[in-house]
ZAMARGU-4260 file (C-alpha; in steps of 0.2 Angstrom, whole numbers, plus 5000, padded with zeros to 4 digits):
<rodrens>
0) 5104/5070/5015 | 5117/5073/5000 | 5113/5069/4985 | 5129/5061/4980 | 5132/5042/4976
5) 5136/5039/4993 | 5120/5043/5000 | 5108/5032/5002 | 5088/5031/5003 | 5076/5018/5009
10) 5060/5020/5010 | 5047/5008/5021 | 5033/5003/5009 | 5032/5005/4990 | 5015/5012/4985
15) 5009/5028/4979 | 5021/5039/4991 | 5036/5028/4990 | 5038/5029/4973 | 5033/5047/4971
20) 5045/5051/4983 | 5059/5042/4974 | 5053/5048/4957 | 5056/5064/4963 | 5074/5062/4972
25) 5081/5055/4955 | 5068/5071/4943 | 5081/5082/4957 | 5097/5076/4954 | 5098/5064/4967
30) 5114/5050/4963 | 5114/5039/4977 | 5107/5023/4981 | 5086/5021/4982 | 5078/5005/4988
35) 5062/5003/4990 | 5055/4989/5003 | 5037/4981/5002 | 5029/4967/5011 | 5017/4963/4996
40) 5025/4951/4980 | 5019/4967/4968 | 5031/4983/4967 | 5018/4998/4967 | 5000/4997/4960
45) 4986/5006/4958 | 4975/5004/4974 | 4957/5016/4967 | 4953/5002/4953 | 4955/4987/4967
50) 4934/4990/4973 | 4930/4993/4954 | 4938/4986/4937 | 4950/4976/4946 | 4935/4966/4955
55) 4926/4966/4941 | 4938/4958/4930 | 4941/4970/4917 | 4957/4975/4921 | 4974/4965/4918
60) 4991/4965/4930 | 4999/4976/4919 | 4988/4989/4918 | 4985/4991/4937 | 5005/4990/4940
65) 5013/5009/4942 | 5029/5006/4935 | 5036/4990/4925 | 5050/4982/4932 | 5061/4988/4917
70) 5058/5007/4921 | 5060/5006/4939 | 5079/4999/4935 | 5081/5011/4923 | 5078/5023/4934
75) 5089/5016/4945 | 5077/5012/4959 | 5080/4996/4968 | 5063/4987/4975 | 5061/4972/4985
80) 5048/4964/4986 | 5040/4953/5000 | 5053/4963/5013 | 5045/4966/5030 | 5054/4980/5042
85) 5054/4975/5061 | 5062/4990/5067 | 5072/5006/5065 | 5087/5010/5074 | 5087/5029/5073
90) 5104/5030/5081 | 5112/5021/5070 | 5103/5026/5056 | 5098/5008/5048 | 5082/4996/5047
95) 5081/4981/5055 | 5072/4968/5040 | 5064/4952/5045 | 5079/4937/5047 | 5090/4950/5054
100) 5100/4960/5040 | 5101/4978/5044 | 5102/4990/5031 | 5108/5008/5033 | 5100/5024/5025
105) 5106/5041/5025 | 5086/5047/5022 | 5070/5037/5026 | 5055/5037/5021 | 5041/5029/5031
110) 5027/5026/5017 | 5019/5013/5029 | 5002/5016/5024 | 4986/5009/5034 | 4976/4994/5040
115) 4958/4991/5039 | 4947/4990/5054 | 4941/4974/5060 | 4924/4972/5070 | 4925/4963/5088
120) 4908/4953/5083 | 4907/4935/5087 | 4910/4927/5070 | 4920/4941/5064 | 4936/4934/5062
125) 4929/4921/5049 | 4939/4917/5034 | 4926/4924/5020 | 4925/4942/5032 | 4936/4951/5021
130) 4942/4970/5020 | 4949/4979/5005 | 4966/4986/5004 | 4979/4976/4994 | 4979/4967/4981
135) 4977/4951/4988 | 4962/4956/4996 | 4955/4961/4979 | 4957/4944/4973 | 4950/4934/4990
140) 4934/4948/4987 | 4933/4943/4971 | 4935/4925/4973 | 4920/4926/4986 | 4908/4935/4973
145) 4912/4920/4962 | 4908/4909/4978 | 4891/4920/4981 | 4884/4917/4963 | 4886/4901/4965
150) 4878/4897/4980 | 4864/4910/4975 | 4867/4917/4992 | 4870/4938/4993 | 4885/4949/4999
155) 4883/4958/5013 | 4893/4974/5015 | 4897/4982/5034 | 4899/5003/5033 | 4892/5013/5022
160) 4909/5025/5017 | 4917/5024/5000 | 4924/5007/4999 | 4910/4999/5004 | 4897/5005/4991
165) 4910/5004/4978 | 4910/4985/4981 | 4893/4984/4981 | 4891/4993/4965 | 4903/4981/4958
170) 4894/4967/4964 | 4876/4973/4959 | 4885/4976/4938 | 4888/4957/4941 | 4871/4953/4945
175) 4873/4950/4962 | 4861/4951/4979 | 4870/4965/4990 | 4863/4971/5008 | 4874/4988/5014
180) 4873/4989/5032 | 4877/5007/5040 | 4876/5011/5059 | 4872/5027/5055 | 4857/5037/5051
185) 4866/5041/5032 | 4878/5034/5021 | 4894/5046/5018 | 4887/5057/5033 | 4904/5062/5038
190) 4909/5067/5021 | 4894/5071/5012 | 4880/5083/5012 | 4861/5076/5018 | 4857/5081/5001
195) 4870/5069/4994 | 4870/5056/5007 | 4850/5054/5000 | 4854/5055/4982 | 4868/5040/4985
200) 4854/5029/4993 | 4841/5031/4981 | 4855/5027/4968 | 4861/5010/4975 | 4841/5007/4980
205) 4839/5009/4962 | 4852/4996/4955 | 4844/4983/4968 | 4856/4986/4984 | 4844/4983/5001
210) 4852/4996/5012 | 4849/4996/5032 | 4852/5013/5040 | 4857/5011/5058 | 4860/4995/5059
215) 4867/4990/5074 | 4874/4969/5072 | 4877/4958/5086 | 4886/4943/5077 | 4889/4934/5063
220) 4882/4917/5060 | 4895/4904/5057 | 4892/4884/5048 | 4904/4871/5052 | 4918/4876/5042
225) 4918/4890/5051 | 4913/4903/5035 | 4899/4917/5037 | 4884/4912/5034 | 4870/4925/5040
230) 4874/4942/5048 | 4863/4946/5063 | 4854/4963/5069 | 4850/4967/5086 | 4833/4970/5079
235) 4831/4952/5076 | 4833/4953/5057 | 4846/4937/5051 | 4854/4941/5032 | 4861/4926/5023
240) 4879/4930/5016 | 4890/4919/5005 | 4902/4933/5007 | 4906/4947/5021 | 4915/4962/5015
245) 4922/4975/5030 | 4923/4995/5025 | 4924/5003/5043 | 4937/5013/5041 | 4957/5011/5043
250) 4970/5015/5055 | 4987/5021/5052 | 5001/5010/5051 | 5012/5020/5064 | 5019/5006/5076
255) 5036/5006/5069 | 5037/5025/5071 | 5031/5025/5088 | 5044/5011/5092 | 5057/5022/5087
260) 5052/5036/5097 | 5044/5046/5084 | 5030/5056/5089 | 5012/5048/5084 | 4995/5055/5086
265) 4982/5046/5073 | 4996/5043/5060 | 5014/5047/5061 | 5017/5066/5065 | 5022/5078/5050
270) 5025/5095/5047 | 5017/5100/5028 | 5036/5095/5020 | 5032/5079/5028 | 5047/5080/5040
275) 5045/5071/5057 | 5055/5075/5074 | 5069/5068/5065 | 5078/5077/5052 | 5084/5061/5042
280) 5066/5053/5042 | 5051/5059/5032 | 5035/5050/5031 | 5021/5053/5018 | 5004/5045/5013
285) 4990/5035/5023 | 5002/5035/5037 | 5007/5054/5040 | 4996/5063/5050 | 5001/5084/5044
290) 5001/5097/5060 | 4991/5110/5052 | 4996/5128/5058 | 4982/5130/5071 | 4989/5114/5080
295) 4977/5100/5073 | 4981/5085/5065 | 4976/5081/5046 | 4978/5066/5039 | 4971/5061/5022
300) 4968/5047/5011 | 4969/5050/4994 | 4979/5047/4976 | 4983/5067/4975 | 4989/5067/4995
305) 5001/5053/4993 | 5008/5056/4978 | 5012/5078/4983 | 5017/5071/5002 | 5030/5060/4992
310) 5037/5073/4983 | 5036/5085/5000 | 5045/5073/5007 | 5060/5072/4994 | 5062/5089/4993
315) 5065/5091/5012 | 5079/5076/5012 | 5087/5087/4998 | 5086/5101/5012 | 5071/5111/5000
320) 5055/5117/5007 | 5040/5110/4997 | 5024/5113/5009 | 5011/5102/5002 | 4995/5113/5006
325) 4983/5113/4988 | 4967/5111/4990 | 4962/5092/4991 | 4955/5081/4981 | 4947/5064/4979
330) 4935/5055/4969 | 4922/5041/4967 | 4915/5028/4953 | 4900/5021/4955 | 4889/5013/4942
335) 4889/5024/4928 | 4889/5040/4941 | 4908/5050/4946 | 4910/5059/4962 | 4923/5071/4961
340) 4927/5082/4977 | 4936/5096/4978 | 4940/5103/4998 | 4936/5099/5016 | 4920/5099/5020
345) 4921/5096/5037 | 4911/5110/5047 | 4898/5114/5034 | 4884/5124/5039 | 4876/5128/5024
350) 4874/5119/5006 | 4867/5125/4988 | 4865/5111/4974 | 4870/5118/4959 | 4858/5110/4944
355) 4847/5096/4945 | 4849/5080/4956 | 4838/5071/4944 | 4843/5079/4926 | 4856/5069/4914
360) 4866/5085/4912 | 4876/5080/4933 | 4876/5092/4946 | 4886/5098/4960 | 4884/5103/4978
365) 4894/5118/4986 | 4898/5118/5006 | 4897/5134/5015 | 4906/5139/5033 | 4902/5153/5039
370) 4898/5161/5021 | 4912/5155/5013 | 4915/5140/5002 | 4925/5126/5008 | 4921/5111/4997
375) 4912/5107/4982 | 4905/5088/4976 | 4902/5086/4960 | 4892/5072/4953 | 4898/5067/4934
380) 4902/5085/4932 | 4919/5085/4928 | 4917/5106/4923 | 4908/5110/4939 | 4925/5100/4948
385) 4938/5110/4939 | 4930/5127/4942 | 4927/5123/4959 | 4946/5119/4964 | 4951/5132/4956
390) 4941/5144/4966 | 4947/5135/4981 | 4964/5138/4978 | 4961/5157/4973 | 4952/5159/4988
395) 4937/5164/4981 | 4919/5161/4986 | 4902/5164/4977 | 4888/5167/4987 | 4873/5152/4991
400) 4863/5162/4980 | 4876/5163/4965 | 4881/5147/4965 | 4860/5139/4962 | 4859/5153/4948
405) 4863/5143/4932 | 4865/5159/4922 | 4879/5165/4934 | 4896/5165/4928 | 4905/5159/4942
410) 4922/5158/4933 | 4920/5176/4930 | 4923/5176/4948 | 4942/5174/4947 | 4942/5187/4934
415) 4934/5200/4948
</rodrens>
């Protein structure tokens, strides 16, 4: 893509990717058009604070917006708002919008994003079921925790993964009943260490939440008015609910790149600049699955990822190689406790804990393959984090045995 006026960019979606990726076209020179397309009312927002202060209440619209309108002009960056894509004619190099009118683009960027997974349980598709992605969502979850106090009737929560027990945590600082339901044996098990998996149950245990591990349901209860009103186990235990929130997971959003004949494969199939099979099209964020050099796929979800994809993804429009490969990164609040973690740990065989689980002072827990350090957690230790990527990025590992020694200098590592 030039990056003269007469070019033209468009991106599909107008989140976190979307509008780094633009950000960055304009930070490189870029002069043409850029035209951002969303099927949500709201140019981009913030999505981490949706399951916290946003839920709560404590944050307002202008504070959970990226980018005012104002700026966005200035900037020269058109967005529309409420536009849904039907298809992509990659031939003729233009988007087909909803109602017909076809817009042309001389780079693309699919920033499509993901969708929360339903469950096929009878009384699933009730109207006070509800994921957590978008905005809107936010606001119907937070309309039924108004609905649950009222009636004096708990939330139940389905999955145990971040989302989840961020919502429960919000619900419990409002004072509300939550049950957290987890078909499997440990909550975060495929992210977290056992170690940590039991230190988050005994936290939300703590605050009130009743959690059931391996909890297989078999329906959902449903009243006259068709709203949840009890979930059912197979064990025979009934839960009432006012309010049903979903957090099993998303899928990619990947049909319009598969309609077009790009190549799919859990997300929309990326090199690490975030170029597809087809040189004018990039695609970044939830959506992008990255072929990693040993041939597997890697697709992540996560502030850091979207926003560096995005700016991958300019750079290769401008014909510039911008790998995105730094150590990843991602984070949780819950209650007065932050999880910060640094890596993959995908594949762990061993663990340290680096201080004490139960000390006021936060701790961190360091994942070993084979010997070496591939991820660290850190729980409310935000030095521990730093050090960790860091170290990560260098390459470096200390040993098990170094990293449970509080009087070793591991940043002396990087000096070695």
């Amino acid at each position: 893509m030039a990056a003269g006026e007469a070019a033209r960019f468009v991106a599909v979606g107008a989140g976190q990717a979307a509008l780094a990726c633009a950000e960055a076209l304009r930070a490189q020179g870029f002069t043409g058009a850029i035209t951002l397309l969303g099927d949500e009312p709201w140019g981009p927002y913030h999505r981490p604070p949706l399951s916290k202060a946003w839920l709560a209440g404590e944050l307002g619209a202008e504070q959970l917006a990226m980018r005012a309108p104002a700026l966005l002009a200035k900037k020269g960056i058109t967005l529309r708002t409420g536009t849904t894509v039907q298809a992509i004619d990659r031939a003729a190099r233009e988007v087909l919008l909803a109602g017909g009118e076809r817009l042309p683009y001389d780079g693309l960027l699919l920033a499509t994003g993901a969708t929360p997974r339903r469950l096929p349980l009878p009384g699933g598709d009730a109207p006070n079921v509800l994921p957590l992605r978008t905005r809107a969502e936010a606001d119907a979850l937070a309309a039924g925790l108004a609905r649950c106090a009222e009636l004096n009737l708990p939330l139940v929560v389905i999955g145990g993964g971040f989302i989840g027990l961020e919502v429960a945590a919000t619900a419990r600082k409002k004072g509300l009943a939550v049950t957290v339901l987890e078909a499997a044996p440990r909550l975060l098990g495929r992210v977290l260490a056992p170690v940590l998996s039991d230190w988050f149950a005994q936290l939300h245990r703590q605050h009130g939440v009743a959690l059931h591990l391996g909890a297989q349901i078999e329906a959902l209860e449903t009243d006259a008015d068709g709203l949840a009103r009890a979930v059912h186990l197979k064990d025979g235990t009934r839960l009432p609910c006012a309010l049903v929130v979903l957090g099993v997971g998303v899928g990619a959003n990947d049909a319009l790149a598969s309609a077009c004949g790009l190549p799919t494969e859990r997300g929309i199939v990326v090199d690490a600049c975030g170029r597809t099979a087809d040189p004018a099209i990039v695609a970044a964020g939830d959506c992008a699955a990255r072929r990693l050099p040993d041939g597997s796929l890697l697709r992540l979800e996560s502030v850091q990822n979207a926003t560096e994809q995005g700016k991958s993804a300019a750079a290769a429009l401008l014909g510039q190689d911008r790998p995105f490969t730094a150590t990843p990164w991602f984070w949780s609040d819950q209650y007065d406790k932050k999880l910060q973690m640094a890596g993959l740990s995908t594949g762990a065989d061993a663990w340290a804990v680096r201080g004490e689980l139960t000390g006021e002072a936060g701790f961190s827990v360091w994942h070993f393959r084979a010997g070496r350090l591939i991820a660290v957690d850190a729980v409310n230790h935000a030095k521990d984090h730093l050090l960790s990527r860091k170290l990560l990025e260098a390459g470096v590992s200390p040993t098990p045995e170094q990293v449970v020694d509080l009087g070793c200098d591991l940043a002396a590592r990087l000096q070695a």
